[in-house]
C-alpha distance (Angstrom), angle and dihedral (degrees) to the residues before:
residue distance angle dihedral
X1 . . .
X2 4.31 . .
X3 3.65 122.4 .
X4 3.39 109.0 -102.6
X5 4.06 96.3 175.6
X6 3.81 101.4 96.7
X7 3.58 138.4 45.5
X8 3.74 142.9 -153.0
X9 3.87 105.2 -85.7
X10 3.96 86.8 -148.6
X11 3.58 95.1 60.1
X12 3.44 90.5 51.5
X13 3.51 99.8 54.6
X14 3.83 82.5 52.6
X15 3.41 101.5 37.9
X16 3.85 90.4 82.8
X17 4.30 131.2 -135.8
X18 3.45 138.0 -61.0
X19 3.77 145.2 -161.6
X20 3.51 93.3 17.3
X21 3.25 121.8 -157.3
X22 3.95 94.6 -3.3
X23 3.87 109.2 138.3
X24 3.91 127.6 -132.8
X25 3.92 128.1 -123.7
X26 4.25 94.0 -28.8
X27 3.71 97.7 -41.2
X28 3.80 110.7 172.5
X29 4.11 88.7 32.9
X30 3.55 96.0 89.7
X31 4.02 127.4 78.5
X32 3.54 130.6 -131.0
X33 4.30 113.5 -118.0
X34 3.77 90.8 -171.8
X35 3.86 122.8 92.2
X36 3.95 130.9 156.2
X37 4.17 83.2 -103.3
X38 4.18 89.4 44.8
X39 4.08 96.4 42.3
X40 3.84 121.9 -170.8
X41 3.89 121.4 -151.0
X42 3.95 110.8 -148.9
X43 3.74 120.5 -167.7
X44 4.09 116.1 -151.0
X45 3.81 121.5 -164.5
X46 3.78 121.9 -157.1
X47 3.59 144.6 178.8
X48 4.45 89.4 -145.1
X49 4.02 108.1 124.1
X50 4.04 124.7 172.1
X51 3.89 120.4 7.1
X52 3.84 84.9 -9.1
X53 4.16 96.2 63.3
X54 3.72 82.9 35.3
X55 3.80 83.7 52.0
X56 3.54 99.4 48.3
X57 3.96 97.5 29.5
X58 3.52 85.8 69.1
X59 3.58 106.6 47.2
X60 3.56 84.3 53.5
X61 3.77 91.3 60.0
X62 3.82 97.1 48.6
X63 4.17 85.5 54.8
X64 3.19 92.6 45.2
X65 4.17 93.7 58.1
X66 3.92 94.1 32.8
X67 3.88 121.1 41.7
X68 3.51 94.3 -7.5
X69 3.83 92.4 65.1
X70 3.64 84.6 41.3
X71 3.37 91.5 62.4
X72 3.48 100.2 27.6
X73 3.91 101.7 -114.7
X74 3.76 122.2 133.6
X75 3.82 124.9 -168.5
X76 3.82 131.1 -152.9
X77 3.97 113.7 -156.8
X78 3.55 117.5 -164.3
X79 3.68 126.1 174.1
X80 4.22 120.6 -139.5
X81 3.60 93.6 -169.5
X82 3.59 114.8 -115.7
X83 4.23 135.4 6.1
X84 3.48 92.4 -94.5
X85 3.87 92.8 54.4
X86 3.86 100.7 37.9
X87 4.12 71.2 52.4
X88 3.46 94.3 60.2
X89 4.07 98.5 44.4
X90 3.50 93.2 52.7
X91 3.84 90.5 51.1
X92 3.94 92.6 53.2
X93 3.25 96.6 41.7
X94 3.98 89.2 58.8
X95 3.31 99.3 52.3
X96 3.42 90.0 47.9
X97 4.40 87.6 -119.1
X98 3.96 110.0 -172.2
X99 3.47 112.5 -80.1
X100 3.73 98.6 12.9
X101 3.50 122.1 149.8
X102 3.88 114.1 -115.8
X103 3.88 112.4 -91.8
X104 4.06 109.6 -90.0
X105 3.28 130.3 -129.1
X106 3.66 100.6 -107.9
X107 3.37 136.7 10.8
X108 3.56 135.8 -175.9
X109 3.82 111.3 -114.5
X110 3.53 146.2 170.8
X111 3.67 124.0 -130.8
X112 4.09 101.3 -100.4
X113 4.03 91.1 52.8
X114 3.95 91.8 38.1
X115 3.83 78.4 56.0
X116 3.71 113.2 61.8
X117 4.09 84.4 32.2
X118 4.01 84.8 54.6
X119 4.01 84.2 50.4
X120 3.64 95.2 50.8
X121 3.43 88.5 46.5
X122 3.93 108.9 -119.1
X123 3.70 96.9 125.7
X124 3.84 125.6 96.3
X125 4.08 117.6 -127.4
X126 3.78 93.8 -113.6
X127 3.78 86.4 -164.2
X128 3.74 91.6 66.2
X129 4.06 80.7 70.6
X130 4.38 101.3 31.1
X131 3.79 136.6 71.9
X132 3.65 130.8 -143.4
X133 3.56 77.0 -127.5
X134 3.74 91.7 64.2
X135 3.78 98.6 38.7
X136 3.80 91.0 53.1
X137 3.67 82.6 74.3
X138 3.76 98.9 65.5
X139 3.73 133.2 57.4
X140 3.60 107.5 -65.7
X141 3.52 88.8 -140.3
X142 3.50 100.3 50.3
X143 4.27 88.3 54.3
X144 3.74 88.4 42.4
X145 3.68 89.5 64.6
X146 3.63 95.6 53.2
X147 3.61 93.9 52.7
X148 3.80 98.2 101.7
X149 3.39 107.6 134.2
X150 3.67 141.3 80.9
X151 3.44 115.5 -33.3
X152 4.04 94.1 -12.5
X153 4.01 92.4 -51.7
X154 3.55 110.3 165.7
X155 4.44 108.3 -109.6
X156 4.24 89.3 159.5
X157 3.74 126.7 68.9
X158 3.91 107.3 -162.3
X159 3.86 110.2 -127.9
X160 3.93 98.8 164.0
X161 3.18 140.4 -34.0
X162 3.92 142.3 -152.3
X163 3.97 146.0 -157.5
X164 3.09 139.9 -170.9
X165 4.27 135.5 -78.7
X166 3.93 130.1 178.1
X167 4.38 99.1 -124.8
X168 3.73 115.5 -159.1
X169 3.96 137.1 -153.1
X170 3.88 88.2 -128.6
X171 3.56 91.1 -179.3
X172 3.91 98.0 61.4
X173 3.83 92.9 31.3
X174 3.25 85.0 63.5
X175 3.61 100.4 61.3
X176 3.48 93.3 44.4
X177 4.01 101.7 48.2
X178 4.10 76.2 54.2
X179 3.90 93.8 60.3
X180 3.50 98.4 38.1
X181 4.06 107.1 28.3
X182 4.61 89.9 -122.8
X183 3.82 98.0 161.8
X184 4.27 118.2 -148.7
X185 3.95 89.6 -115.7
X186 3.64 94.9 71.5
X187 3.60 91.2 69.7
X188 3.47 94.5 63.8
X189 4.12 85.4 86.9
X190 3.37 133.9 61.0
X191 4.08 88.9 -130.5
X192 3.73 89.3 46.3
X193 3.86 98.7 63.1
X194 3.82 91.1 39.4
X195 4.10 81.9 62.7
X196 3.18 94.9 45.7
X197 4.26 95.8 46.8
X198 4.03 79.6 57.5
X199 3.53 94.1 51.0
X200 3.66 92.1 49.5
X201 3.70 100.7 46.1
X202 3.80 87.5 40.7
X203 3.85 83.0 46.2
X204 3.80 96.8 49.8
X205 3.26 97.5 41.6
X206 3.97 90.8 67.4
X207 3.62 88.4 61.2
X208 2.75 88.5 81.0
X209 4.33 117.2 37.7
X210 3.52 96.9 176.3
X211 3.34 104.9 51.1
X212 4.23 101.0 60.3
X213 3.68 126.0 -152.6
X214 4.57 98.8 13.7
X215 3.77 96.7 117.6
X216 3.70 106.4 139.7
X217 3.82 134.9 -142.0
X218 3.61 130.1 -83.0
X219 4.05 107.0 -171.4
X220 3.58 136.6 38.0
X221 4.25 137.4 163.0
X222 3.37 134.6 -156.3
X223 3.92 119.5 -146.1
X224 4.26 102.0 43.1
X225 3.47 81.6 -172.0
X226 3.48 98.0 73.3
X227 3.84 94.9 37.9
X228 3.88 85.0 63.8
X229 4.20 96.6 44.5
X230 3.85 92.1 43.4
X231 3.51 98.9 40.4
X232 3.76 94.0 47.6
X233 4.21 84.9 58.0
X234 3.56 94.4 44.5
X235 4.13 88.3 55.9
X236 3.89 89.1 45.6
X237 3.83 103.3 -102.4
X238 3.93 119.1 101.4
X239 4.11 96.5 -140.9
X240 3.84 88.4 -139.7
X241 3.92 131.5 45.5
X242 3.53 100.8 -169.3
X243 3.84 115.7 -173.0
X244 3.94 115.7 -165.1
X245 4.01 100.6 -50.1
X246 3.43 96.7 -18.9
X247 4.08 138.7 80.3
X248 3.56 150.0 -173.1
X249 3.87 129.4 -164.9
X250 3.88 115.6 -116.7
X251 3.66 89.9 -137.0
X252 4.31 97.1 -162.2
X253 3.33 107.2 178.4
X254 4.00 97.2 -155.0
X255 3.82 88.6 57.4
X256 3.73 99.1 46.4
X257 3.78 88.1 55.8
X258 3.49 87.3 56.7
X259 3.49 96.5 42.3
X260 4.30 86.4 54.6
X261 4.07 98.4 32.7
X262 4.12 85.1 59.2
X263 3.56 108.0 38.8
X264 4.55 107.2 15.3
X265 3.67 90.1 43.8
X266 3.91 101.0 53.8
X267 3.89 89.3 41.1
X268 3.63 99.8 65.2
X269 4.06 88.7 32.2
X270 3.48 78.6 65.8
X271 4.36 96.2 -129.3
X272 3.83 82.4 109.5
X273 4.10 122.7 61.9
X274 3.70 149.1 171.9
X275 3.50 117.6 177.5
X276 3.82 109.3 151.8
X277 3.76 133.0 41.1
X278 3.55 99.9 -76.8
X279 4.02 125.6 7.7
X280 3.69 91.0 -108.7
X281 3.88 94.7 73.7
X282 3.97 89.2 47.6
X283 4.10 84.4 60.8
X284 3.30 87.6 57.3
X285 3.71 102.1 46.2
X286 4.08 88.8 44.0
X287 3.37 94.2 -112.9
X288 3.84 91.1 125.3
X289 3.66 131.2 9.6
X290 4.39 94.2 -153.0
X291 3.80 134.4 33.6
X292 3.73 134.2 -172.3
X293 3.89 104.5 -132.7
X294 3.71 155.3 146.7
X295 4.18 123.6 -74.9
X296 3.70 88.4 -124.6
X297 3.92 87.1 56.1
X298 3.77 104.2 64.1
X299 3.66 88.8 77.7
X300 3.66 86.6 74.4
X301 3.85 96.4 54.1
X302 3.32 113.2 123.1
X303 3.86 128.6 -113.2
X304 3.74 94.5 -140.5
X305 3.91 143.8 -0.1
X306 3.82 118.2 -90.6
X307 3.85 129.9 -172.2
X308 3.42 141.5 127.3
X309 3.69 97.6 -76.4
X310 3.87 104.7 29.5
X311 3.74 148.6 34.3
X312 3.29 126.8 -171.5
X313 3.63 143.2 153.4
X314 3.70 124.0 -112.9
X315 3.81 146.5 -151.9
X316 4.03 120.4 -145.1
X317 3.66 132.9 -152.7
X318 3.87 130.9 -167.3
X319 3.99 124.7 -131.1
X320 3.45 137.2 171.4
X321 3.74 118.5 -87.0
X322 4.50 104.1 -93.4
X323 3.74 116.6 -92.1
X324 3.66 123.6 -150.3
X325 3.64 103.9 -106.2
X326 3.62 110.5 -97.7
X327 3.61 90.3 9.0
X328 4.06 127.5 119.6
X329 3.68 120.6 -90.5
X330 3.56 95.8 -97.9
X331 3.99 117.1 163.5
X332 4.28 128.7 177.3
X333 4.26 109.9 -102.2
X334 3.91 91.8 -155.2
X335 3.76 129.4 154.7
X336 4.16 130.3 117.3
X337 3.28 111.2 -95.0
X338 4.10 113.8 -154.0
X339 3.75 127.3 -107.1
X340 3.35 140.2 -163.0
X341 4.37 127.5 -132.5
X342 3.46 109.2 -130.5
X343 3.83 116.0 -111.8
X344 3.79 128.1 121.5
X345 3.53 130.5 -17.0
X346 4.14 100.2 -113.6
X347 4.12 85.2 59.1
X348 3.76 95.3 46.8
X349 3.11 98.0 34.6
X350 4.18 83.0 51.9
X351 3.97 90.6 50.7
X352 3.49 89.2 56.3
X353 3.98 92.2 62.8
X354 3.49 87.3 48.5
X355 3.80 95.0 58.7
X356 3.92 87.1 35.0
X357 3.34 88.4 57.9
X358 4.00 105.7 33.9
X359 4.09 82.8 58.1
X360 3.47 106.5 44.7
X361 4.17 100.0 112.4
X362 3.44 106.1 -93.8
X363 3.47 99.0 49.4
X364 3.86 95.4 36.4
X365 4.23 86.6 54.6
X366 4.13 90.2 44.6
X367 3.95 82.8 56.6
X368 3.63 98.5 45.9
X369 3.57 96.7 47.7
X370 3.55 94.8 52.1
X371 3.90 94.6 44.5
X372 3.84 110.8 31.1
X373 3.91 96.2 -115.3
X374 3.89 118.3 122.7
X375 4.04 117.3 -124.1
X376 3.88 124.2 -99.0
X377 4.18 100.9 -130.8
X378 3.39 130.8 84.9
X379 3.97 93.4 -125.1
X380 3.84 93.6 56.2
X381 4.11 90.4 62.5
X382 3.49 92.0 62.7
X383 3.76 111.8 89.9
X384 3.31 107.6 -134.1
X385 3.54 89.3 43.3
X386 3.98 84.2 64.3
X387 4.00 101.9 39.9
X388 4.25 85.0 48.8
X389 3.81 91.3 56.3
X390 3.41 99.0 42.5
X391 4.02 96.9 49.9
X392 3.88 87.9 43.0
X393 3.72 82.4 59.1
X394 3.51 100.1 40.4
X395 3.88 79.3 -134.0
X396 4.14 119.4 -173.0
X397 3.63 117.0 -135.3
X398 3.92 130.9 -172.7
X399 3.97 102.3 -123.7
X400 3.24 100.9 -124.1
X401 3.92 93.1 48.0
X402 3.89 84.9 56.1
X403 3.63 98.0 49.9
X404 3.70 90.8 45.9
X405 3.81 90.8 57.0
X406 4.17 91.5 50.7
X407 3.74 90.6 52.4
X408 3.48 92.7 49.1
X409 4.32 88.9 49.1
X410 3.82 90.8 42.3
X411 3.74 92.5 51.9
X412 4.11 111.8 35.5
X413 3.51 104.0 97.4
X414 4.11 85.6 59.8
X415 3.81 102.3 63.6
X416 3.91 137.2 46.5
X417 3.50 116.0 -115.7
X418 3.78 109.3 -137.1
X419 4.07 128.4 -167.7
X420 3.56 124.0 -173.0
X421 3.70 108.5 -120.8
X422 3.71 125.6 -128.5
X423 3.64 141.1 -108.0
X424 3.52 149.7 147.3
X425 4.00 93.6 -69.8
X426 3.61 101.7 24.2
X427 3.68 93.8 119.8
X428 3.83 93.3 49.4
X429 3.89 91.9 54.7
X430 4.06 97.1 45.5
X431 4.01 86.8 56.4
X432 4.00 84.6 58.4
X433 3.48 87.0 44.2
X434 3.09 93.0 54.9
X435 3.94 113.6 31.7
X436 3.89 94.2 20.9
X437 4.04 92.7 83.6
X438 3.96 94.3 11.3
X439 4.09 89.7 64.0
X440 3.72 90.4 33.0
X441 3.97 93.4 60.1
X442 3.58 87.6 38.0
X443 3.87 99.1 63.5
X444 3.63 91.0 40.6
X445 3.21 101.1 53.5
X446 3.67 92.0 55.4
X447 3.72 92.9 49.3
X448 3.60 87.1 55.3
X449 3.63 91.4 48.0
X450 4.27 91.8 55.7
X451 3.74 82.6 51.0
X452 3.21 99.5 47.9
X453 4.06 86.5 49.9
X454 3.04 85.0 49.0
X455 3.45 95.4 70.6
X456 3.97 100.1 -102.9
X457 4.20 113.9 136.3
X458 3.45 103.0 -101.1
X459 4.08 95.9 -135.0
X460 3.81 86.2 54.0
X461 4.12 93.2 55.6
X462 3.19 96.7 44.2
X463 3.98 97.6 59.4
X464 4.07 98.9 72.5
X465 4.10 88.1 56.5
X466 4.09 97.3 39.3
X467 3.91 88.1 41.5
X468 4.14 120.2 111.1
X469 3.85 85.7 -113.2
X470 3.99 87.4 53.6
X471 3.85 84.5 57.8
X472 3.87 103.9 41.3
X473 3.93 84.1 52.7
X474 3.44 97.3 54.1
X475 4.51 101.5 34.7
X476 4.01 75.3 56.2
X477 3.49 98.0 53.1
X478 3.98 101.9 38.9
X479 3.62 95.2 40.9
X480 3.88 80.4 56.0
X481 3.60 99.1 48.3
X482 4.08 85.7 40.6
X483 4.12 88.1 61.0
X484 3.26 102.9 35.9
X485 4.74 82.9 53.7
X486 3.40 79.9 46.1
X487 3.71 98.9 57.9
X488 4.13 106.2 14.2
C-alpha cells in the first residue's frame, strides 16, 4: 500500500486553480454587524512563545491600528504556553469546568482537536464567510487539510505552517568528520546518521581510554510521532488507513522493524539522545551535535555550547530531514491551523478578516520570518515574492531562521508533504506514537545503564533488548496498544 495523503507542494503551485469564483455554503449572503461606530473585541488564544508570540503579538497590533480600526475589530492575543496547554484551556472552557475562562474566539488548532470540537459542534463553517476564489490563492494542501467538516466544509483557517529539517552543530561536526573521515552526505538517510551516531559515541568514547563505555550521542528528534507516520510512507505503507471517522493500523511487520532497528536500537546504544525538553536545548548542553526538528524550531538553536565544563561558540548548518534509504521523499506538513468558536455571524464573520488579513503576503512573510514557520499562499513561496516583502519592511531576521526558510523554498518541489489525517481517536494514537517507544527506550536504557554500573560489559547487556525476541515482544505490544487507540 503507498501513501497517497500528501502531495508535492511544487506541483501544486504549478498545477494551476480551479472553481473560480464558485462560493461555499451561502457565502456573500450574510451581513456584517461590526462597524468602526459598532466595534467588536475578539480574543485569540495561542500556543506561540519567544520570537514567535513576539512575532505574532505584533502583527496583531499593526491590525489592530490599521484595518482593524477601519473596520472596527479589535483582537486580544494571549499565549497558553504550549499545545498541550492551549489543549487543556479550550477543553475547560467547553465544559464549562469551574473557573474556566470563557471559550475565545479563535484558537489555534490542529486537525485531531479541531475534530471532536467540529463534532460537538463549537466550530464556525468558515465557508459560510470564503470563496473558492479566495482559497485558490493558498496552498491547496494547506486548505485541504482544514476541510474537516461536513461534506469538505472548511472548519481550519491556515495561518502557517511548518516541517521538518535535520540542524547541525557545524562547529563540532567538524572536528569530528576530521578525526574520523564521516562525510555530510550520509546524513541524507535515516541508516546513514544511525552509523554515524555509532561512530561518534564509539569515537568519543576513546577520548577518553580510561574511562570505558562514556561515548556520547550524536542525533536526536523531537516529535516521535512523526518519525513513525513519515517513515512508514517513505517504506511504502501509510501506518493508518483511516476510513470516514474511523481507523485501523496497517501493522507491516517489515516496516516496523525498520521503524525500531533505526530509531529503538541507537537509543539504548546510547548514539541517539534526548535529555531536555526539546532537542534544541541538548545542542546546547553538548549532549548531541544534530536534531531532527520543526522549521519554526531553529530559532531556538543555540549560538554556542554550554555545560559545566565548556563554552564554546558554535556554527549551524541546515539539512533536509533523513530519508530511509531507498525510500520516497516523504516529509511531515505540520503546523496549527486557526479556528474559529461558533457564535454569531458579526464575530465570525469578524475573525475571518482577521485571518484574511493576518495572511495576506506581507503580513504572512513578516510572521514567518520572525517565527520560523513557512507562509500559507501560493505567492509567498515564490522567492522573490519573499526577499520583496521583507526589504519593503525592512524586516529583521535571526540567520539561521532565514536560511532555514531558503532551504525549505529551494527544496519543495523534491519531497511529499504528508499530514496525518484525523479521526475520532487520532489524538489517543499520536501519544502512543509518540511515548509508546520514546518511554520504552527511555527505561531501558537506564536499566542498562545500572547494569552497566554495575559492572556488566556493556556489549553483553545490550544483546537481550537489541535481540529479534526484543523486537517481536515489543511490534506485538505497540501494534496492540496502536489498535486498541485506534478503536477505544
Amino acid at each position: 500500500m503507498k501513501c497517497t495523503h500528501g502531495k508535492r507542494i511544487g506541483a501544486l503551485l504549478l498545477a494551476g486553480v480551479t472553481a473560480l469564483g464558485l462560493l461555499l455554503g451561502g457565502c456573500g449572503k450574510k451581513t456584517a454587524s461590526f462597524s468602526p461606530s459598532n466595534p467588536v473585541n475578539l480574543t485569540v488564544w495561542h500556543y506561540y512563545n519567544g520570537p514567535q508570540m513576539a512575532a505574532f503579538d505584533a502583527l496583531v497590533q499593526e491590525f489592530n491600528i490599521t484595518v482593524g480600526k477601519e473596520k472596527g475589530i479589535y483582537v486580544s492575543s494571549y499565549s497558553k504556553g504550549s499545545v498541550s496547554e492551549l489543549e487543556t484551556a479550550i477543553s475547560d472552557s467547553m465544559d464549562e469546568k469551574v473557573g474556566a475562562e470563557p471559550m475565545p474566539d479563535l484558537f489555534s488548532s490542529y486537525a485531531d482537536t479541531a475534530y471532536l470540537l467540529a463534532k460537538r459542534g463549537a466550530l464556525a463553517n468558515l465557508s459560510d464567510y470564503v470563496t473558492e476564489e479566495e482559497l485558490s490563492e493558498y496552498v491547496s494542501d494547506y486548505v485541504d487539510e482544514g476541510r474537516i467538516g461536513l461534506e469538505g466544509t472548511l472548519m481550519i483557517f491556515p495561518v502557517a505552517k511548518s516541517t521538518e529539517i535535520m540542524m547541525l552543530n557545524k562547529t563540532d561536526w567538524d572536528v569530528f568528520a576530521a578525526a574520523t573521515g564521516v562525510e555530510l552526505s550520509q546524513l541524507e538517510t535515516i541508516e546513514g546518521v544511525v552509523e554515524v551516531a555509532k561512530a561518534y559515541y564509539q569515537w568519543t568514547d576513546s577520548l577518553t581510554p580510561d574511562v570505558p563505555d562514556d561515548g556520547k550521542a550524536f542525533y536526536g528528534r523531537d516529535a516521535v510521532a512523526n518519525y513513525f507516520f513519515t517513515g512508514a510512507c517513505q517504506l511504502g505503507q501509510e501506518l493508518l488507513a483511516v476510513q470516514g471517522d474511523q481507523a485501523s493500523v496497517n501493522a507491516d511487520k517489515e516496516v516496523f522493524r525498520k521503524l525500531w532497528e533505526n530509531y529503538y536500537v541507537p537509543m539504548v546504544s546510547g548514539w541517539f539522545g534526548a535529555y531536555g525538553k526539546f532537542r534544541s536545548d541538548d545542542v546546547k548542553t553538548g549532549g548531541l551535535l544534530a536534531y531532527t526538528g520543526s522549521t519554526a524550531s531553529v530559532g531556538y538553536f543555540p549560538s554556542q555550547v554550554e555545560n559545566d565544563t565548556d563554552v564554546h561558540p558554535i556554527d549551524y548548518l541546515v539539512l533536509s530531514a533523513p530519508i530511509f534509504r531507498g525510500g520516497q521523499k516523504v516529509i511531515v506538513q505540520q503546523g496549527a491551523g486557526m479556528v474559529v468558536t461558533r457564535s454569531d455571524e458579526g464575530r465570525e464573520r469578524a475573525c475571518v478578516e482577521f485571518l484574511r488579513w493576518f495572511t495576506q503576503p506581507e503580513n504572512n512573510i513578516a510572521f514567518g520570518a520572525g517565527s520560523g514557520y513557512l507562509p500559507v499562499k501560493q505567492q509567498t513561496w515564490q522567492k522573490d515574492t519573499f526577499r520583496q516583502v521583507v526589504a519593503d519592511k525592512n524586516l529583521t531576521i535571526n540567520p539561521v531562521t532565514s536560511e532555514c526558510i531558503r532551504h525549505c523554498m529551494e527544496e519543495m518541489e523534491d519531497y511529499t508533504y504528508y499530514s496525518p489525517r484525523a479521526f475520532t481517536n487520532s489524538s489517543a494514537v499520536r501519544k502512543v506514537l509518540e511515548y509508546g517507544l520514546s518511554d520504552t527506550a527511555a527505561a531501558d536504557l537506564e536499566a542498562i545503564g545500572e547494569a552497566v554500573a554495575a559492572g556488566q560489559p556493556r556489549e553483553e547487556v545490550l544483546k537481550p533488548y537489541v535481540s529479534d525476541e526484543a523486537f517481536e515482544t515489543w511490534y506485538e505490544e505497540f501494534t496492540q496498544r496502536l489498535s486498541q487507540a485506534a478503536a477505544q
